[in-house]
matplotlib code that plots the C-alpha trace (Angstrom):
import matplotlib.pyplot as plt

x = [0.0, 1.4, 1.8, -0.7, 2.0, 2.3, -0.9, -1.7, 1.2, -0.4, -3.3, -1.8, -0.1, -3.8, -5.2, -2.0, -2.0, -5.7, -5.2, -2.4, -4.9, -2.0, -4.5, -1.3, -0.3, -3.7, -3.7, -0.4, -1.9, -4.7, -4.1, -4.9, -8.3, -9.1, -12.5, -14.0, -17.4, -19.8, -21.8, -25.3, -24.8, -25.7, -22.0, -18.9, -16.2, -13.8, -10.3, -7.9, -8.9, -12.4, -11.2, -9.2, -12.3, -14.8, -11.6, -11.4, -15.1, -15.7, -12.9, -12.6, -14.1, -12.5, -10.0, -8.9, -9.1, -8.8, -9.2, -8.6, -8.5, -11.0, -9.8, -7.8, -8.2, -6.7, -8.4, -7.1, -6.1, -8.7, -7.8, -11.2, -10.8, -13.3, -12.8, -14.3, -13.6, -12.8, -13.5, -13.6, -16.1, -16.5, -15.2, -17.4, -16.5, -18.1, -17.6, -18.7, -18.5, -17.0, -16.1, -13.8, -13.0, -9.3, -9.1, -4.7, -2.4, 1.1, 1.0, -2.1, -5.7, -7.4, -10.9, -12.1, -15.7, -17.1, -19.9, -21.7, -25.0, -24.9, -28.0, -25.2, -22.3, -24.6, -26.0, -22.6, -21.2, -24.0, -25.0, -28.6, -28.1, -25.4, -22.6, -22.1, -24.8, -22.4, -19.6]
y = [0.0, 3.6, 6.3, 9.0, 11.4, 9.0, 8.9, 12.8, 12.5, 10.6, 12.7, 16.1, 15.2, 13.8, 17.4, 18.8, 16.7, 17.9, 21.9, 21.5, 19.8, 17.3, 14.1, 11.9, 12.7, 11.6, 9.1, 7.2, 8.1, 5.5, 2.1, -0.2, -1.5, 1.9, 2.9, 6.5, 6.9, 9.6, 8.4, 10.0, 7.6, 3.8, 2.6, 3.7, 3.7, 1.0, 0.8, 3.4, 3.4, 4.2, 6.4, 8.6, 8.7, 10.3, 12.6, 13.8, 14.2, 16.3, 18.4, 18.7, 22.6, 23.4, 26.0, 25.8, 23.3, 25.4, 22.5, 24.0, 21.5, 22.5, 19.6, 17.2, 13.8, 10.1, 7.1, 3.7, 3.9, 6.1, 10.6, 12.6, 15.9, 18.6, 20.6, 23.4, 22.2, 25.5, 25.6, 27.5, 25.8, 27.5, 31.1, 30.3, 30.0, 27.7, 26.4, 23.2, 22.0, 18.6, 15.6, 12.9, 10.0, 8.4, 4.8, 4.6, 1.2, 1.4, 5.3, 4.6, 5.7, 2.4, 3.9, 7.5, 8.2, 11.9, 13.0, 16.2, 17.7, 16.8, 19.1, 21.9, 21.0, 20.8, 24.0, 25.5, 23.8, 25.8, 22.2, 21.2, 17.5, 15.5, 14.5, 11.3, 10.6, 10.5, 8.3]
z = [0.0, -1.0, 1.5, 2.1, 0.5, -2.4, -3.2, -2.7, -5.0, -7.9, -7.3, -7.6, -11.4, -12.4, -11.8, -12.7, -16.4, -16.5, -15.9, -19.1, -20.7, -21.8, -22.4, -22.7, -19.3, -18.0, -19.7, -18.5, -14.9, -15.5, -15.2, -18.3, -16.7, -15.0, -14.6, -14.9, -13.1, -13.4, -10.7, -12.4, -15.4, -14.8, -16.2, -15.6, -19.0, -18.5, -19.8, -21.4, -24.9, -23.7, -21.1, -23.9, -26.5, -23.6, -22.7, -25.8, -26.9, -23.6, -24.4, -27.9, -27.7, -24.2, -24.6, -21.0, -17.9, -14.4, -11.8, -8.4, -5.4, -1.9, 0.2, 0.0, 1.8, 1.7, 3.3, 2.9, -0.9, -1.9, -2.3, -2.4, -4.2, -3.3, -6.1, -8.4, -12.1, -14.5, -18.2, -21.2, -24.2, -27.6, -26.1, -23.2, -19.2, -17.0, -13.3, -11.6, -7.9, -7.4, -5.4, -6.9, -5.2, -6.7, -6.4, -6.9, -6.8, -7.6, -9.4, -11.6, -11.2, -10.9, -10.2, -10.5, -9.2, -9.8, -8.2, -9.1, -10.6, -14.6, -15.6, -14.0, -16.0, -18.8, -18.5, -17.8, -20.8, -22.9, -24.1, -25.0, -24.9, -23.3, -24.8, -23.5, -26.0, -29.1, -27.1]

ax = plt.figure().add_subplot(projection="3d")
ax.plot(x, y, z, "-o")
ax.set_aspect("equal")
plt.show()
């Protein structure tokens, strides 16, 4: 089991990869069977692969990522991340309240549960219709 520190750690360079918007970063962050879980939709995505393609469709018009970190917290191998999630979408800036909840073995994101209001983000993204629709 990783120290609190290392995990923190781990945790620090996803956000980190996130705000540079460098996708390969993330990406080498996850582990190969990772799973990313909005908890409002009934499946999570599993593996990489599928983890880049939602990535990339929920960012493709994002100009910038601004992830700033509330609190911080570690339990057993698990960070939560109270955070507020920055954005700029076609020209267009938009904030969203957060808690993410890292699952992390060895250096890799194993499982990453987000929890927040979707019609929000949705609203905030200036979107009609959710784009996990076209995944």
């Amino acid at each position: 089991m990783s120290s609190d520190a290392e995990l923190l750690e781990t945790a620090n360079r996803m956000i980190d990869a996130w705000n540079r918007m460098n996708w390969d970063d993330v990406m080498n962050l996850f582990s190969e069977d990772a799973r990313l879980h909005s908890m409002m939709e009934a499946e999570p995505t599993v593996g990489q692969s599928a983890i880049r393609r939602r990535i990339e469709k929920l960012c493709e018009s994002m100009t910038e990522v601004s992830i700033v970190v509330r609190n911080a917290a570690v339990v057993g191998d698990s960070v939560f991340l109270e955070r507020v999630d920055g954005f700029v979408l076609d020209g267009r800036p938009g904030a969203m309240p957060v808690v993410g909840v890292l699952e992390i073995e060895d250096g890799k994101v194993r499982e990453w549960r987000e929890y927040y209001d979707r019609a929000t983000l949705l609203r905030g993204m200036g979107l009609e219709r959710d784009f996990v629709e076209d995944l």
